[in-house]
C-alpha positions in Angstrom: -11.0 -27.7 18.3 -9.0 -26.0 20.9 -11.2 -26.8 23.6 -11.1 -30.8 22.4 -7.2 -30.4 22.5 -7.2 -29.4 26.0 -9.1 -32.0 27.6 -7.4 -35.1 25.4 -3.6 -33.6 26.8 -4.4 -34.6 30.2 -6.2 -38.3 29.3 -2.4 -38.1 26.8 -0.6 -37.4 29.9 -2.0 -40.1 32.0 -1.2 -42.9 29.7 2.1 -42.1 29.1 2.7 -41.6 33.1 0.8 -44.8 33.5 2.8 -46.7 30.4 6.3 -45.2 32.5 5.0 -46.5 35.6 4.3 -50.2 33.8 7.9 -50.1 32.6 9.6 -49.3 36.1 10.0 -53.5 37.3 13.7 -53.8 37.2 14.6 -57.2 35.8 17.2 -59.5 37.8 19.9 -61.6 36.2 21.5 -62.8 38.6 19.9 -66.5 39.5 21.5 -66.0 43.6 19.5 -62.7 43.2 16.5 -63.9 42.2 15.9 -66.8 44.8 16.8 -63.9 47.3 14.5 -62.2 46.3 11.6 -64.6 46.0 12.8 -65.4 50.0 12.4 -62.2 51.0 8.9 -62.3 49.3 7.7 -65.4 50.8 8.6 -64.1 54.3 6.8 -60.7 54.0 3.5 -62.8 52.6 0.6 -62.9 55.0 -1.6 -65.9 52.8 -1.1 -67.9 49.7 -3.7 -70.5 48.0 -1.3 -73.6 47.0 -2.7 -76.6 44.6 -0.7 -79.2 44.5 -0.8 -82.1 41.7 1.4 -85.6 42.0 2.3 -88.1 39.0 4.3 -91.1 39.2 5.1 -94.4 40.7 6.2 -95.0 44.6 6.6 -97.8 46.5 5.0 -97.9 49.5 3.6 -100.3 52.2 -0.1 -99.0 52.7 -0.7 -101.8 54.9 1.8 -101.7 57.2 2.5 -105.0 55.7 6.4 -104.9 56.1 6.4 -105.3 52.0 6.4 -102.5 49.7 4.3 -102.1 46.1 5.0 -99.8 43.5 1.5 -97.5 43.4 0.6 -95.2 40.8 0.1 -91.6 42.5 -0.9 -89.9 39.4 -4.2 -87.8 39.7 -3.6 -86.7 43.5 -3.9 -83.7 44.3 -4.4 -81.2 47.7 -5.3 -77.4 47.9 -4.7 -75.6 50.8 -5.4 -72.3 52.4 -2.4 -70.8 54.5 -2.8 -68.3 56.8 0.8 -67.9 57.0 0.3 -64.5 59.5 -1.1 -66.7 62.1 0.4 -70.4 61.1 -2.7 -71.4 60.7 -4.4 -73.6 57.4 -7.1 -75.6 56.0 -6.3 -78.3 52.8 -7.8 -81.1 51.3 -6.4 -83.8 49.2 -7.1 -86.9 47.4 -5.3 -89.9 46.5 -7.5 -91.9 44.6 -5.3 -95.1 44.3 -4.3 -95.3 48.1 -8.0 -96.7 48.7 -9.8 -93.8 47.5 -8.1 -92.0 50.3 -9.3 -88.0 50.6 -9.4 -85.9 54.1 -9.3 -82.2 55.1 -7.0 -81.0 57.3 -7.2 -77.7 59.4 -4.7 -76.4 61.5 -5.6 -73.7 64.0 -5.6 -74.0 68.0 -5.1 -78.3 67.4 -4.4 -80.0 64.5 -8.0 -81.6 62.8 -7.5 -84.3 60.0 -10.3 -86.3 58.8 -10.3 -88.7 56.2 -12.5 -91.1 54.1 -11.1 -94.2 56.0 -10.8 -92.9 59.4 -14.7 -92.1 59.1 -17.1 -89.0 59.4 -15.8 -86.2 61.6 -12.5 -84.5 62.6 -10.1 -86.1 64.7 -7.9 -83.6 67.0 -4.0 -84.1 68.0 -2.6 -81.7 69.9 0.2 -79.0 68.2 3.5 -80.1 69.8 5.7 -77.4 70.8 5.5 -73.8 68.9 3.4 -73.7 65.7 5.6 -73.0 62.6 4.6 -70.7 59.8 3.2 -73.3 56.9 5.8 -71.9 54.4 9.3 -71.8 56.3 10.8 -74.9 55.2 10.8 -73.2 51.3 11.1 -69.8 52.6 14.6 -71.5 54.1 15.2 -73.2 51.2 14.6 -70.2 49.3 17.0 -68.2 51.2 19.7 -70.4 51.1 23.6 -69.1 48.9 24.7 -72.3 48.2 22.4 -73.9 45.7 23.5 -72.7 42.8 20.3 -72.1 40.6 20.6 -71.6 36.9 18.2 -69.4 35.1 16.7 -70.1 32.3 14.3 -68.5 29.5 11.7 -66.4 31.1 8.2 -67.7 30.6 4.4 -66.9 30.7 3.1 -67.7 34.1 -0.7 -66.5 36.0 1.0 -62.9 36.9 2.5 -62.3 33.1 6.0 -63.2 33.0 8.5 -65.5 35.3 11.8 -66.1 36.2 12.9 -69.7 35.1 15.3 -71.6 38.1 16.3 -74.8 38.3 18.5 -76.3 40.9 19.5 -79.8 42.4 18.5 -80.6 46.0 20.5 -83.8 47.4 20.1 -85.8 50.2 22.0 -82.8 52.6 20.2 -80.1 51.2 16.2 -82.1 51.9 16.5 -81.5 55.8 16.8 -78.1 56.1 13.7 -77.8 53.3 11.5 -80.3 55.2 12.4 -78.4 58.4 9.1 -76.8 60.2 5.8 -77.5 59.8 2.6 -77.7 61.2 4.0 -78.8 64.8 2.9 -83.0 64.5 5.0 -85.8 63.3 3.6 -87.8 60.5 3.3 -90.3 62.5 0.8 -89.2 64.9 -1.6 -87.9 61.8 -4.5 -90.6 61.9 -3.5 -91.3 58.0 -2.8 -95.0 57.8 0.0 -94.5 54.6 2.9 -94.7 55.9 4.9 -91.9 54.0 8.5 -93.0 51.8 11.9 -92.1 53.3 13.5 -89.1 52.0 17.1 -89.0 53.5 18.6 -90.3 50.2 16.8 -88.8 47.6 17.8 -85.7 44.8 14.7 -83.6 43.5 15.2 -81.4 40.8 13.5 -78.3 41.2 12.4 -75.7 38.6 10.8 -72.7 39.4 8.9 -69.8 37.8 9.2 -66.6 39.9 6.4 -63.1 38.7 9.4 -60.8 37.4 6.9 -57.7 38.6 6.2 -59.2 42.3 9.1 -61.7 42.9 6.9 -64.3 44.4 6.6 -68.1 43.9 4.1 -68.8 41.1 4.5 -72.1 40.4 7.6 -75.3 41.2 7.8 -78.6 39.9 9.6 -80.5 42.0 10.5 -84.4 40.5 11.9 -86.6 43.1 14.1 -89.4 42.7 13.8 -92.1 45.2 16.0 -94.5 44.0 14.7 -98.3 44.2 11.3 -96.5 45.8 10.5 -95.3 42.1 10.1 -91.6 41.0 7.8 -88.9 42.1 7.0 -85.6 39.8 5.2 -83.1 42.0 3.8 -79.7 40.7 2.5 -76.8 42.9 0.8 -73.3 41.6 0.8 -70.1 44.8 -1.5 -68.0 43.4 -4.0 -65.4 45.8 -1.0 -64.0 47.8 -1.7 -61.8 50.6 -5.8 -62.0 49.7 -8.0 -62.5 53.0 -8.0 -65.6 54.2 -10.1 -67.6 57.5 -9.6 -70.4 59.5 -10.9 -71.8 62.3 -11.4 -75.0 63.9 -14.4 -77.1 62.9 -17.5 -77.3 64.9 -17.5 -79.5 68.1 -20.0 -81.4 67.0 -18.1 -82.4 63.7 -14.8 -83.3 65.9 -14.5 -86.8 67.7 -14.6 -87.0 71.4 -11.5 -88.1 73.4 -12.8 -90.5 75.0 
């Protein structure tokens, strides 16, 4: 009996060490304290997997056709792959009432896009100027005093439990948030959908931030564009910091120059 006591007091021991050690995440109140936090996250990340999901009607002009029709976006989606040590990233996406329109994008030494009307293999652009890490226009955003979240009732989320935000974005504060990127204008992307103005819109943000780690898990972003219609967006960040590669595609899957 002795002998039995002795070797459970050390398997005893270990729980309750490992229980203490479970227990140690200090919670934040403070909603300024939070997105802080998160920002500092974000910027010390080295990869994230990011799914992305769109529902809602937008008026665009497809065709170039000087005339704008409401289109229902609901059920498009993109995933994407960012090596955000080395800027680099590979997504796809879909947008099955623009056409049927789906592509795959990589971003390493060039930009590649290819797409299911633009036909079989990768077009190249050149990256203008320095390449940007993929996340700095929401690690900016994220970083920012002056939004004044609100924080709401924590909830379940893929890492156990969140952080609630929410905060306003208006047309001032969507600049600095779109600022950076993958070092192309849209307009030289080969993706013949030409993309809705922004510079007067409001989103309203909510986002769930892991209480243990601090990091994004997941943001819903619905954007109001006035007389363009409304746009609900939702992202999940989940494989942070997991090994990730990219390179470019093969040469003989990328269309010549010439």
């Amino acid at each position: 009996m002795r002998f039995t006591r002795l070797a459970i007091a050390p398997l005893l021991a270990a729980l309750v060490l490992a229980a203490c050690q479970g227990s140690s995440v200090k919670l934040l109140s403070d909603p300024n304290e939070i997105l802080a936090a998160a920002a500092t996250s974000t910027a010390a990340a080295t990869s994230v997997h990011v799914d992305l999901t769109a529902d809602g009607k937008v008026a665009l002009d497809p065709l170039g056709t000087g005339s704008a029709t409401p289109i229902d976006l609901s059920g498009s989606t993109a995933n994407a792959d960012l090596d955000l040590q080395n800027s680099k990233l590979h997504a796809t996406f879909s947008a099955p009432s623009l056409f049927n329109l789906a592509g795959d994008v990589i971003v390493a030494d060039a930009i590649y896009v290819k797409t299911t009307l633009t036909g079989p293999k990768y077009r190249s652009i050149p990256l203008n100027g320095e390449r940007q890490q993929p996340l700095k226009g929401l690690t900016d955003l994220l970083a920012r005093s002056d939004l004044k979240p609100t924080k709401g009732a924590d909830a379940p989320c893929a890492g156990g439990t969140c952080y609630t935000l929410t905060l306003t974005l208006k047309p001032g504060d969507l600049a600095p948030a779109a600022s950076g990127g993958i070092g192309a204008t849209p307009s030289a992307l080969p993706v013949p959908v030409q993309l809705p103005d922004l510079s007067n819109s409001t989103v309203d943000l909510t986002l769930h931030i892991d209480q243990a780690t601090t990091r994004v898990s997941d943001a819903t972003a619905v954007v109001d564009l006035g007389d363009l219609g409304k746009l609900t967006v939702q992202g999940t960040f989940t494989k942070w910091n997991e090994p990730v590669q990219i390179a470019p595609p093969p040469a003989d899957q990328v269309e010549s120059a010439g």
